[in-house]
C-alpha positions as CSV (number, residue, x, y, z in Angstrom):
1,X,-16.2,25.8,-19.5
2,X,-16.0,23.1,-21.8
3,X,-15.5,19.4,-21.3
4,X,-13.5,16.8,-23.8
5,X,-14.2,13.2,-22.7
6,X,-12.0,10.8,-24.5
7,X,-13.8,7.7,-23.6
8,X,-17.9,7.8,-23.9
9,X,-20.0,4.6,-22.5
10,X,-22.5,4.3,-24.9
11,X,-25.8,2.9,-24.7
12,X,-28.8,2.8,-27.0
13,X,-31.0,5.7,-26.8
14,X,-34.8,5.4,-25.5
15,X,-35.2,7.3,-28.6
16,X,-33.6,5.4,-30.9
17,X,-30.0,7.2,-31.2
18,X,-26.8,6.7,-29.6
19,X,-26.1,8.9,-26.5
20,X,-23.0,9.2,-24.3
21,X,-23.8,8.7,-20.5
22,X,-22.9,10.9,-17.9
23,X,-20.1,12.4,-20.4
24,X,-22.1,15.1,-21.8
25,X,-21.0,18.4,-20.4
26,X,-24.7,19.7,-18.7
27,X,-24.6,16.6,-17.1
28,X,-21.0,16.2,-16.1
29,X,-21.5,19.9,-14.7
30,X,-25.1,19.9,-13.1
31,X,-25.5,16.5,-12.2
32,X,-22.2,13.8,-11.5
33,X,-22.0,15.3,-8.3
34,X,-24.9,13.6,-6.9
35,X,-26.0,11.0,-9.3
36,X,-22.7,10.0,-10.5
37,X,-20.7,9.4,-13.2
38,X,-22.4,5.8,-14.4
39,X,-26.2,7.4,-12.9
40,X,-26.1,4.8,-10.2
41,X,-26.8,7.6,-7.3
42,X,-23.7,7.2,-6.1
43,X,-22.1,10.4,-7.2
44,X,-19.3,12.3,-4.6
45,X,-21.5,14.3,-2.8
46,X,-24.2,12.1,-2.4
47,X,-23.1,11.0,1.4
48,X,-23.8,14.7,2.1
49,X,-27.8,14.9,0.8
50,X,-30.4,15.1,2.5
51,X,-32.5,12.9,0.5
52,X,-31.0,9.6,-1.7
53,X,-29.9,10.7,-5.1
54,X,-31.6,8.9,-7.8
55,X,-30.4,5.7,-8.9
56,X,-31.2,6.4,-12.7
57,X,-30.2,2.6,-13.6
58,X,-32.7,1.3,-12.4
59,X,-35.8,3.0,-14.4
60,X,-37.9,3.7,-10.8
61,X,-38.7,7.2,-10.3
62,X,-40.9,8.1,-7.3
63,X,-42.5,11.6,-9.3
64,X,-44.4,9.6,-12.1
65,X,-47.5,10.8,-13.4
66,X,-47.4,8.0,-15.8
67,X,-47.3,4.1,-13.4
68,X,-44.2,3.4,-14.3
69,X,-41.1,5.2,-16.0
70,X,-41.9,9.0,-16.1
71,X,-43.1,11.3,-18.9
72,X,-40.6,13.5,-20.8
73,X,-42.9,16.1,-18.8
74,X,-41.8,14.8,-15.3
75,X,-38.2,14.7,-15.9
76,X,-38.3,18.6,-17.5
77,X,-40.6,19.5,-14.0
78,X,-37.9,17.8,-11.6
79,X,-35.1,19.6,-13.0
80,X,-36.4,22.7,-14.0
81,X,-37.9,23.3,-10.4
82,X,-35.9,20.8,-7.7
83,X,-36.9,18.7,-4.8
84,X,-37.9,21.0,-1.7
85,X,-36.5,20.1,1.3
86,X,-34.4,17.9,-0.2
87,X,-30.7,18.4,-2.1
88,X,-31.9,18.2,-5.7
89,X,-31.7,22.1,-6.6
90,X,-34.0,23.8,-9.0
91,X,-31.8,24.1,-12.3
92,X,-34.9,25.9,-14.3
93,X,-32.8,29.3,-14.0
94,X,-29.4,28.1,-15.0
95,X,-30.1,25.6,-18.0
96,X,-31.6,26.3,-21.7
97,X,-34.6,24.5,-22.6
98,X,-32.2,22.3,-24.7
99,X,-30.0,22.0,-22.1
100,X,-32.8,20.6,-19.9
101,X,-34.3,18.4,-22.9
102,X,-30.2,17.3,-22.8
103,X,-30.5,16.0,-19.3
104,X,-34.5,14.5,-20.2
105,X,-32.3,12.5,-22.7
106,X,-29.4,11.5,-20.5
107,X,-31.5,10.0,-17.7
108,X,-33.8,7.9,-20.0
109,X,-30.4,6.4,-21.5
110,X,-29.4,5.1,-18.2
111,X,-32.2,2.6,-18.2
112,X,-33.2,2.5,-22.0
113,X,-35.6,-0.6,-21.2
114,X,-37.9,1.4,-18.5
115,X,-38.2,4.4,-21.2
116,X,-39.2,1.9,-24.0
117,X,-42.4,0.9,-22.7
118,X,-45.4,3.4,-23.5
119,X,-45.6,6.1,-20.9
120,X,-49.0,8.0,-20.9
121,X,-49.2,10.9,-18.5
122,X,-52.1,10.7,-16.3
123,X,-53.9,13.5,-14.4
124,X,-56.1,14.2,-10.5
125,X,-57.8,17.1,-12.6
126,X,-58.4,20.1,-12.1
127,X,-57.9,22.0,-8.8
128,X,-61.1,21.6,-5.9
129,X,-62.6,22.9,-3.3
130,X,-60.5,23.3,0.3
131,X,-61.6,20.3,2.6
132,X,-59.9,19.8,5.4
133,X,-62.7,18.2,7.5
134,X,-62.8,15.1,4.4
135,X,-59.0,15.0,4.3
136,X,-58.7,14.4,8.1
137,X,-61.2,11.8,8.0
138,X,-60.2,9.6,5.1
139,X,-56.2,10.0,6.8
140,X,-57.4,6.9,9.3
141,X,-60.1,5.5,7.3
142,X,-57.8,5.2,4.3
143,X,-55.1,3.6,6.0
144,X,-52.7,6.4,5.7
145,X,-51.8,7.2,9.7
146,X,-50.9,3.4,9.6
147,X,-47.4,4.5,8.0
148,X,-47.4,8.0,8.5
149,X,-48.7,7.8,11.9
150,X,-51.4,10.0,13.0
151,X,-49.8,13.5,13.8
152,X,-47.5,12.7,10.4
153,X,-44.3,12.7,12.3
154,X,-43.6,9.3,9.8
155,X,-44.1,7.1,13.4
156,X,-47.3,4.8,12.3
157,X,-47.0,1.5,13.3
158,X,-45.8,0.3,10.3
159,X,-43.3,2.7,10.1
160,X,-40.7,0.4,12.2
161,X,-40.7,-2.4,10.1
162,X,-39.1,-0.6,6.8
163,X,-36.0,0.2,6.1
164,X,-34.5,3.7,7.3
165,X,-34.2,5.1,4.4
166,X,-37.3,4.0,3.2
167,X,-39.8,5.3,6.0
168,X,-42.0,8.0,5.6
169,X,-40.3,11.5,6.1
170,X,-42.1,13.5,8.8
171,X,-44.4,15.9,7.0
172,X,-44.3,18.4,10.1
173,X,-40.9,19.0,10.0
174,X,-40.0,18.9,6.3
175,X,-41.4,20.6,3.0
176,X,-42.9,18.4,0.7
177,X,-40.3,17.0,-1.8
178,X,-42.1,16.2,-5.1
179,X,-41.2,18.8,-7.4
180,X,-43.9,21.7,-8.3
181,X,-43.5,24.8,-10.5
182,X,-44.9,27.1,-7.5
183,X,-44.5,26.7,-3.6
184,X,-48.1,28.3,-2.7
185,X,-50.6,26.4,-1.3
186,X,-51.9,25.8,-4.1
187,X,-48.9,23.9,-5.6
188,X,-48.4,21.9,-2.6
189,X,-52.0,20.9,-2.6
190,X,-51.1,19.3,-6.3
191,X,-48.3,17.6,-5.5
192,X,-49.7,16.1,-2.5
193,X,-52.9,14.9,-4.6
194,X,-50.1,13.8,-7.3
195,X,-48.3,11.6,-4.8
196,X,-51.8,10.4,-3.4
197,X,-52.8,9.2,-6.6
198,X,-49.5,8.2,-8.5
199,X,-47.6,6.5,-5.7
200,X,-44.3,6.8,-5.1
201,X,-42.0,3.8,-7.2
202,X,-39.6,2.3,-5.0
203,X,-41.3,3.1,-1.8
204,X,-44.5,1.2,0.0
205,X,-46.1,4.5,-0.9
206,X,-49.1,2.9,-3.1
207,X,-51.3,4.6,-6.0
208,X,-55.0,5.8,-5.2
209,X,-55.8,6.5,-8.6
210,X,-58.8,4.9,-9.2
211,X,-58.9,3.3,-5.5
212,X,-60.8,6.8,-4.1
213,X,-62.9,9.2,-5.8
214,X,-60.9,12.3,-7.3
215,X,-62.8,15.0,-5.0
216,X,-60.7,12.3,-2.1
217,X,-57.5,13.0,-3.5
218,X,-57.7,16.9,-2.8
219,X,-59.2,16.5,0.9
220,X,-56.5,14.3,1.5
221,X,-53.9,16.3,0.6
222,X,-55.6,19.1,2.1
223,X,-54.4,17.2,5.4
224,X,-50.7,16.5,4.0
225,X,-50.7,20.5,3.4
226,X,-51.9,21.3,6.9
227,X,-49.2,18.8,8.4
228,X,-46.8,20.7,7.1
229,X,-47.7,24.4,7.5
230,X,-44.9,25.1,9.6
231,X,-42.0,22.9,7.6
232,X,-38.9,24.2,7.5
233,X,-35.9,23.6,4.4
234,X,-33.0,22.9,6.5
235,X,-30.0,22.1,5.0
236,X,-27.3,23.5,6.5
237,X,-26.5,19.9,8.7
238,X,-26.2,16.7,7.1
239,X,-29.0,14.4,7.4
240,X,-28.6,12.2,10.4
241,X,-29.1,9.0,9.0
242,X,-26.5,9.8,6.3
243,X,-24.1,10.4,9.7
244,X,-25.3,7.3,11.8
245,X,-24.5,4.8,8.1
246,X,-21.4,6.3,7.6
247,X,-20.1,5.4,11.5
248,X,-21.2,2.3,11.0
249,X,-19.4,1.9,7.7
250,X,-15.1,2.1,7.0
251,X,-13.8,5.3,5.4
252,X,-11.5,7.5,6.0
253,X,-10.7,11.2,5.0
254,X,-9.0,12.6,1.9
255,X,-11.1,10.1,-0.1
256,X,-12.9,10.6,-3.2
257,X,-16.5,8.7,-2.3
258,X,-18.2,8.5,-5.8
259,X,-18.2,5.9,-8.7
260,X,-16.9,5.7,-11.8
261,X,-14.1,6.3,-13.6
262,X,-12.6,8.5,-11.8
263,X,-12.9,6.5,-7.9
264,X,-10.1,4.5,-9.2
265,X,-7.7,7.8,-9.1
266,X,-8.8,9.5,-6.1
267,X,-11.0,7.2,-4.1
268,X,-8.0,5.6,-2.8
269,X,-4.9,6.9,-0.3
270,X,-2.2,8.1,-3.0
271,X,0.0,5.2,-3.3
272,X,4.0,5.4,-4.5
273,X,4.5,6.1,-8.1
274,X,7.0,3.2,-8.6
275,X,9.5,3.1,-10.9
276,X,9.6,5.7,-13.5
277,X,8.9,4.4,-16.7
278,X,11.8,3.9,-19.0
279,X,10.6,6.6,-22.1
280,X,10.4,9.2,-19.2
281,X,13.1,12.3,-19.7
282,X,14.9,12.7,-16.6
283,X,13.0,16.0,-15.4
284,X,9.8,14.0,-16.0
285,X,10.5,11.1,-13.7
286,X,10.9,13.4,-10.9
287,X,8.3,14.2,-8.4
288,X,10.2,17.6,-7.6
289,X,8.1,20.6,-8.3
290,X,11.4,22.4,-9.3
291,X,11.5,19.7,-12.4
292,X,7.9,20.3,-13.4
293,X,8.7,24.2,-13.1
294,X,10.9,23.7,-16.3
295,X,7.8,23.2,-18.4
296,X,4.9,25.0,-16.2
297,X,6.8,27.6,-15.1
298,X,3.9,30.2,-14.6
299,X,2.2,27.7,-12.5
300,X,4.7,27.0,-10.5
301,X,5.5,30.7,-9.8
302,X,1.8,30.8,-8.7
303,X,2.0,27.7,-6.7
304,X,5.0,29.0,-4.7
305,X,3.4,31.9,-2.8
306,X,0.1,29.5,-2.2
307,X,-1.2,27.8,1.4
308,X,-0.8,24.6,-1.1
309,X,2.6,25.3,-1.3
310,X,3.1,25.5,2.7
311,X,0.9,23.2,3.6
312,X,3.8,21.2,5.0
313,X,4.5,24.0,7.5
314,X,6.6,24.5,10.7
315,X,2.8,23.8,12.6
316,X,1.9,20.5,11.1
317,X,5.5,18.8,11.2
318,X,5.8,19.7,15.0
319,X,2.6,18.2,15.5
320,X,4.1,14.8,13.6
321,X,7.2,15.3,15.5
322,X,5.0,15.4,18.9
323,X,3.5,12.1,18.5
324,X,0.2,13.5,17.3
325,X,-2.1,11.5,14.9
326,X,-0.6,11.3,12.1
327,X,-4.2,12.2,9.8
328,X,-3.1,15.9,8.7
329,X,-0.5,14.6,6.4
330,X,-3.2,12.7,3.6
331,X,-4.1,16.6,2.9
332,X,-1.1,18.9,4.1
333,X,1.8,16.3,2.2
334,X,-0.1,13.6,0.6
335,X,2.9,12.1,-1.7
336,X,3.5,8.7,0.0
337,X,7.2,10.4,-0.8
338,X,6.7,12.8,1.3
339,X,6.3,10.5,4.6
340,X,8.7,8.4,6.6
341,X,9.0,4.8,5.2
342,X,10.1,2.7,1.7
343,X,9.5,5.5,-0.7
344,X,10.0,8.8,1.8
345,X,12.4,11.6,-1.0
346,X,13.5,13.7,1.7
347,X,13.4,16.5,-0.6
348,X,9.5,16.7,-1.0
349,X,9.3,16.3,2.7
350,X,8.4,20.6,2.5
351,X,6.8,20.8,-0.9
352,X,3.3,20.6,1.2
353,X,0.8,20.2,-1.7
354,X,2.9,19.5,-4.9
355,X,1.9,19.5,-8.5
356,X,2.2,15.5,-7.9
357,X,0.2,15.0,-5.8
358,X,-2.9,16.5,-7.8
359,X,-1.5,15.5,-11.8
360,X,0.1,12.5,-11.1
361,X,-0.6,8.5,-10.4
362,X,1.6,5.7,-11.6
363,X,3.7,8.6,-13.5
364,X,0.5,9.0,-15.6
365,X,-0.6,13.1,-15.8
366,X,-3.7,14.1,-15.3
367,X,-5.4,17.2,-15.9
368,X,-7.9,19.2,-17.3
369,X,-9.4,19.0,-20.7
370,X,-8.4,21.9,-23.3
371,X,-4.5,22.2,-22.6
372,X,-2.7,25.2,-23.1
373,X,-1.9,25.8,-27.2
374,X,1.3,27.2,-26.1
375,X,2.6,24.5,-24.3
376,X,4.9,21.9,-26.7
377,X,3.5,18.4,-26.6
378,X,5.7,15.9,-25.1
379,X,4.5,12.6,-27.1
380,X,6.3,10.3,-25.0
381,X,4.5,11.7,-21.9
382,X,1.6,9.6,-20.2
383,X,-1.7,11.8,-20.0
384,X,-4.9,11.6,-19.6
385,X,-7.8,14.5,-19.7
386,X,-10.6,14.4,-17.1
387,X,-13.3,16.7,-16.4
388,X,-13.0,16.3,-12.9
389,X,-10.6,19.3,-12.7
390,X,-13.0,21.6,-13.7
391,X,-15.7,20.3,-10.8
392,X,-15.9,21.2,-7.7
393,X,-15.9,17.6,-6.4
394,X,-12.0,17.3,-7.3
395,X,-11.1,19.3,-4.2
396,X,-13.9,17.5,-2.1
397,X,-11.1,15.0,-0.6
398,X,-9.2,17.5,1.2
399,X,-11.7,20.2,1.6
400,X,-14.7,18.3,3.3
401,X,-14.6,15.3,6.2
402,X,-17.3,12.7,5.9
403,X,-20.4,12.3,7.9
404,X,-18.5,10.4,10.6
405,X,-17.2,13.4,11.6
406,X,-19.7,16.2,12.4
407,X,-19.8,18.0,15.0
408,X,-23.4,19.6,15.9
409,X,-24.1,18.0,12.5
410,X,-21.6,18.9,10.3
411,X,-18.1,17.9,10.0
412,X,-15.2,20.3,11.0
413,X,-14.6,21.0,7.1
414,X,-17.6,21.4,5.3
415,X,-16.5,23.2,2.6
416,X,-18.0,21.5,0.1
417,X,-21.4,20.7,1.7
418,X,-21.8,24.4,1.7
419,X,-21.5,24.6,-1.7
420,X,-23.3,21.9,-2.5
421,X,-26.9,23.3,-0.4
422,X,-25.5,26.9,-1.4
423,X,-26.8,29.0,-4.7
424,X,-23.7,28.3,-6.6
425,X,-23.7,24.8,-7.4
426,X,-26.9,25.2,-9.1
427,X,-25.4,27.6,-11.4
428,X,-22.5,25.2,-12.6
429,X,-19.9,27.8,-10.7
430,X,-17.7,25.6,-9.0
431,X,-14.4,26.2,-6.7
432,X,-12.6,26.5,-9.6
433,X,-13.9,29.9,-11.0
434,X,-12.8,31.0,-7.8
435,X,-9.7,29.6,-6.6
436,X,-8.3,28.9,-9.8
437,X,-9.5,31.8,-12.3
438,X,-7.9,31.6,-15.2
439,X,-6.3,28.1,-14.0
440,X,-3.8,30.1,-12.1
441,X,-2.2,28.4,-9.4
442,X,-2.5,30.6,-6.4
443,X,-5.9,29.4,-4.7
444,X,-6.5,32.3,-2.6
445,X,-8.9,32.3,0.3
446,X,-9.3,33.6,3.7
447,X,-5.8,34.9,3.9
448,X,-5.8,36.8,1.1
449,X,-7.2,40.3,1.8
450,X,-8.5,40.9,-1.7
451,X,-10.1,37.8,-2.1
452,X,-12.4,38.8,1.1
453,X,-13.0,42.3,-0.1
454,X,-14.7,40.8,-2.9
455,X,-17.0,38.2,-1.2
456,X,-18.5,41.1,1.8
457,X,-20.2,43.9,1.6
458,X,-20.8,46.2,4.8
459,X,-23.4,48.2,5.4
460,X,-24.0,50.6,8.0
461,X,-26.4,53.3,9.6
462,X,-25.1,55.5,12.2
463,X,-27.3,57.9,14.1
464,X,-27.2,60.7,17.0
465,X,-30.2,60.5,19.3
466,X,-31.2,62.8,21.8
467,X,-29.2,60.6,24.4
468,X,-26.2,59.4,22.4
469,X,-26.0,57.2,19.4
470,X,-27.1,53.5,17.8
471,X,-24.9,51.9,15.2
472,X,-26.4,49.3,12.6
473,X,-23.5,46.9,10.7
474,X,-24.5,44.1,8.6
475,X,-21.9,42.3,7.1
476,X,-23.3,40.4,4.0
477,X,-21.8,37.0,2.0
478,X,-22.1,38.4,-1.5
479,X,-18.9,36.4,-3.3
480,X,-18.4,33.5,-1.3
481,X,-20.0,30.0,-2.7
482,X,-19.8,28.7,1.3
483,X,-20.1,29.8,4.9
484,X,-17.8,33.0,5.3
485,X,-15.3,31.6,6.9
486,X,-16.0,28.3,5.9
487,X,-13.2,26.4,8.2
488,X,-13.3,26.7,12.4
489,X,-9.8,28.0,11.8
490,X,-10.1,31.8,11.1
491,X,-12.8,34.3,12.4
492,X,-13.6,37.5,11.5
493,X,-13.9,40.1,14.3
494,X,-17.0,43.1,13.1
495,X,-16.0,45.8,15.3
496,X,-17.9,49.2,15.8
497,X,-16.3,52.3,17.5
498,X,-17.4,56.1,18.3
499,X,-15.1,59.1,17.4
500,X,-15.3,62.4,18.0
501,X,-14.1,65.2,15.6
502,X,-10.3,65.0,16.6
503,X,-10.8,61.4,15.8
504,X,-10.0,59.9,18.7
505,X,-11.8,57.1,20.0
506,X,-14.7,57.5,22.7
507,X,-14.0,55.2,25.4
508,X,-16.5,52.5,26.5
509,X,-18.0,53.4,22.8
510,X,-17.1,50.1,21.3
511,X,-18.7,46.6,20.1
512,X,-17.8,43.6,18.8
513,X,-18.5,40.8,17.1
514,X,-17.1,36.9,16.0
515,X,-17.8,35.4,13.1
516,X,-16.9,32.1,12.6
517,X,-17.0,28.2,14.3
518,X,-15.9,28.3,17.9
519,X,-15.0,24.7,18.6
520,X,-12.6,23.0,21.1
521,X,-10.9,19.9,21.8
522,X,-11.2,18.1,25.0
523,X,-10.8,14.2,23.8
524,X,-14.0,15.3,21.9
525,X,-15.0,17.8,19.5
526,X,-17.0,20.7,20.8
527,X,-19.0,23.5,19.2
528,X,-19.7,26.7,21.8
529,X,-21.3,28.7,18.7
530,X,-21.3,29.1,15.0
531,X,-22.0,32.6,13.4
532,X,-20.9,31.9,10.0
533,X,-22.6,33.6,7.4
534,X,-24.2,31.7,4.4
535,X,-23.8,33.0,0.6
536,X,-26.2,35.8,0.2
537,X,-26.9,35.7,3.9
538,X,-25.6,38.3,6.5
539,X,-25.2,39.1,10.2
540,X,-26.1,42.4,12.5
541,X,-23.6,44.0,14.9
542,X,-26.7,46.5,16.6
543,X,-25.3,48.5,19.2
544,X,-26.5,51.8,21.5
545,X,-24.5,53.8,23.6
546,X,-25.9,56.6,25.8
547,X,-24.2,58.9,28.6
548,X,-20.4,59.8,29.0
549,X,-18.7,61.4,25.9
550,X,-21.0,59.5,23.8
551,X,-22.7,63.1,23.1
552,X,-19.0,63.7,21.4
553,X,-19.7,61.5,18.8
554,X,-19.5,62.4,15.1
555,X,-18.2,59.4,13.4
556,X,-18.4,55.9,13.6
557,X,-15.5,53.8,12.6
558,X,-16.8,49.7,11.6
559,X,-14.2,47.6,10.3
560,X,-14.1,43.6,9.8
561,X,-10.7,42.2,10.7
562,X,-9.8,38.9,9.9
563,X,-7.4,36.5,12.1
564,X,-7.0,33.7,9.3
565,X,-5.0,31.1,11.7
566,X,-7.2,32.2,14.8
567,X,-8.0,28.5,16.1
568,X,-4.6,27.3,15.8
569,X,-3.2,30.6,17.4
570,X,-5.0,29.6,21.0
571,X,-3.4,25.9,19.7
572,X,0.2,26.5,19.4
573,X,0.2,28.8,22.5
574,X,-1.2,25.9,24.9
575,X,1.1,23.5,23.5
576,X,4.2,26.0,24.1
577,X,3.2,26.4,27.6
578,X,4.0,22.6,27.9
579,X,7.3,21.3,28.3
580,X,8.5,20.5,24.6
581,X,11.7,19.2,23.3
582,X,14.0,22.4,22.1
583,X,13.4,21.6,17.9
584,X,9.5,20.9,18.5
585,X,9.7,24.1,21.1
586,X,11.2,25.9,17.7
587,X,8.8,24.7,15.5
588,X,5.9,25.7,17.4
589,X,7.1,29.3,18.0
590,X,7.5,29.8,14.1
591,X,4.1,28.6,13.4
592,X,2.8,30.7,16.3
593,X,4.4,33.8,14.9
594,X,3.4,32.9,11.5
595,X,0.0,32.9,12.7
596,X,-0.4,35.9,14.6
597,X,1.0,37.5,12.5
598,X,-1.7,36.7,9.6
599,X,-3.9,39.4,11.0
600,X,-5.0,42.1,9.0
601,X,-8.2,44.8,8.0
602,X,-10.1,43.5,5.4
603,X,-12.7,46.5,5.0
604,X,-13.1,49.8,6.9
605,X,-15.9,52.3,6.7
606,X,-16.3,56.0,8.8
607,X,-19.5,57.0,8.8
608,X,-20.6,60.5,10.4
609,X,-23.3,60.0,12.7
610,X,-26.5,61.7,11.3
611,X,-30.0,62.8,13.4
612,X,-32.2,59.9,14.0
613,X,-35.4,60.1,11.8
């Protein structure tokens, strides 16, 4: 992937050069999702981590072995290694020791004045001897249950009085965060004693070094250790304080919630275009995709057969019809064309997601870096590159709803999240290698049976006993970069049956299983169960039959069958059992045929049934 930035901020380097900020393309592609275009913390996904991201700007770093602005050293171990329990990744597989010396530079550049002062590394030597007995001692006697309370749930006494995001984290529950090369007990013992001894900036977390004896140090984070012996890294909700400030704050969905540059573009609702600017060509002042298919003609043959393209289906406009909140239609027809009032173009009323509505604001065109050789330049054409279309953060508006809105702890499209706590972000693969390989235009997903094929695997073990037969599925995320399915609105059914040699099925020889996010509506948001599976992760269908015909049994047939629209199936069959007007009635029937009939077999394996070791 590469990235061309036509605009750089420059500042002066800590080391005495020039360095673009935030522009460079390991930093635009590892870190701007959290930390944010400018550094200021602020990046898109930051309202979705479970720990702040760091403000670079303002030179306070809470892993310092140095009293102030960090050694080279510090920076290299954060990145290279990650925050545990927190979202800050370990990057030490992905990046090149240049690339990670790249970054070293990029921070220090956000706050050249903190890097400028002498930083000399400081050290709680080497390793000592266990002691718990000392550590539990000095925890009162040191004044360290007066914050951290005396269990280390983070409830001392002076706990109350801070700031929530600036309270002590309960070291029972969650891994210790400062970054460490190994997670043994041995490299949490160090990073405790480091904390211990170097404070943590920006926090009432003070520095023991030189207040108590080294030999201290260690017993004390001996009891720090055994606090946490049993904490968990737990991810996969987003952190409740992040939930309870965004209720208490405006936002709505289909906004972009970063800084920067590009917050201007998509951190607002899409606003008319106006008036066509007078140097436009006629085809380039319209907001039709059958104009811009003149000149992107392979896109728009890929866009056409697309869930993009039909966004603006038979389903969503006979909920607008009904009355229904009208939310869907920021994401399904965001144009402000495309909706009733001043500016509604009846004709882009269908056009669901159109090329628009992604490329274009104020009849500028936006798009990715590197454009096709073959395409001729039109000169007269506003356009402007942005590396945004190669991150993963660009489909963030539409493909994940804010804190506000989780349900059980996370919101009812979490797409992104996922990603974001899964092992691909890390990597610098993004939705785009994906959905868009190659830049083509189709964006497959769940209802493409290909594109599942290649993000499961199924295994299975079938065996004859002495009384009938046990059958072992697991069904393993090995392509997806989020929960398979990500959305509440498809499931995938795991299914297991006996056959016998004719091949016919043995009756009362079969098992099932859903995967996915059962939720319903009842004026609230619901969840009865979520059996999604994580990338890399899988689930068991385990099943034993004995009795019967089960003795019969020589194959076992498993197959995963996906219902894509299988939320909105059960939704558009309880609204058509309600009296409707005859063109909302007609709408709904469509959608619901459309829907069921979406159904297909996305992987099938017969496996004869072999003795049981």
């Amino acid at each position: 992937m590469s990235y061309i930035v036509a605009t750089l901020i420059v500042v002066g380097d800590a080391r005495g050069g020039d360095l673009p900020i935030g522009r460079s393309r390991t930093y635009d592609r590892y870190c701007v999702a959290c930390h944010g275009e400018l550094g200021d913390g602020r990046g898109p996904a930051a309202p979705f981590t479970w720990g702040v991201p760091r403000d670079f700007t303002t030179g306070q770093f809470k892993w310092s072995t140095t009293g102030g602005a960090p050694s080279d050293a510090d920076l290299r171990t954060a990145i290279s290694f990650g925050a545990p329990g927190t979202s800050m990744p370990a990057f030490g597989a992905s990046l090149s020791t240049a690339e990670v010396d790249e970054l070293v530079t990029a921070i220090a550049a956000f706050a050249p004045s903190a890097f400028r002062a002498p930083r000399r590394a400081q050290d709680v030597g080497p390793t000592r001897p266990a002691n718990l007995e000392r550590g539990t001692y000095l925890w009162t006697q040191s004044g360290c249950a007066t914050c951290h309370g005396d269990t280390g749930h983070g409830d001392g006494p002076a706990a109350a009085a801070m700031a929530s995001e600036r309270r002590p984290y309960d070291l029972t529950a969650s891994p210790l965060h400062r970054p460490r090369p190994r997670d043994d007990v041995d490299g949490r013992r160090r990073a405790a004693a480091q904390s211990i001894a170097f404070g943590l900036a920006g926090t009432a977390m003070p520095a023991y070094l030189g207040q108590l004896p080294e030999a201290d140090l260690w017993a004390l984070a001996d009891r720090v250790v055994a606090f946490g012996e049993h904490a968990r890294d737990e991810r996969s909700a987003i952190d409740p304080l992040r939930i309870a400030a965004d209720r208490a704050a405006p936002l709505a969905t289909a906004i972009w919630p970063g800084t920067g540059s590009d917050a201007a573009i998509w951190g607002t609702y899409l606003a008319a275009q106006g008036t066509p600017p007078a140097k436009l060509a006629p085809a380039e002042a319209s907001l039709s995709v059958r104009q811009c298919e003149r000149c992107h003609a392979k896109q728009v043959r890929e866009w056409t057969g697309s869930l993009h393209a039909h966004a603006g289906s038979p389903g969503l406009y006979a909920q607008l019809d009904a009355g229904l909140a009208d939310t869907c239609r920021r994401c399904h027809a965001p144009l402000a064309e495309q909706a009733p009032g001043p500016s509604y173009q009846p004709d882009l009323r269908d056009q669901g997601v159109t090329c628009a509505a992604c490329h274009l604001r104020g009849w500028t065109r936006n798009g990715p870096p590197r454009v096709d050789p073959t395409l001729l330049a039109a000169p007269a054409y506003p356009r402007e590159e942005r590396p945004i279309y190669e991150r993963a953060d660009f489909c963030m508006p539409c493909h994940q709803l804010p804190p506000r809105n989780a349900v059980a702890g996370k919101p009812l499209l979490d797409t992104y999240k996922e990603w974001l706590e899964g092992p691909y972000m890390k990597r610098g693969i993004q939705c785009q290698h994906c959905h868009m390989p190659n830049r083509e235009h189709e964006w497959r997903g769940v209802h493409d049976a290909e594109t599942v094929r290649q993000g499961i695997k199924l295994d299975v073990a079938a065996h004859a006993t002495k009384i009938g037969a046990t059958v072992v599925a697991d069904l393993i995320n090995i392509g997806a970069g989020h929960d398979l399915p990500t959305t509440p609105t498809p499931a995938l059914w795991l299914k297991i049956e006996l056959r016998d040699a004719r091949g016919e099925p043995i009756e009362g020889a079969r098992a099932e299983m859903r995967i996915g996010r059962d939720i319903w509506f009842d004026g609230t948001w619901h969840e009865r169960s979520d059996t999604r599976i994580p990338p890399g992760s899988k689930v068991t269908l385990a099943k034993a039959w004995k009795g019967g015909r089960v003795n019969e049994a020589t194959t076992a047939s498993v197959s995963v069958e996906v219902w894509p629209d299988d939320f909105y199936e059960h939704f558009y069959e309880t609204r058509l059992k309600q009296q409707l007007p005859a063109a909302i009635r007609a709408q709904y029937e469509a959608a619901f045929k459309a829907a069921t009939g979406s159904h297909y077999v996305a992987e099938r394996l017969d496996v004869a049934l072999t003795s049981a070791p």
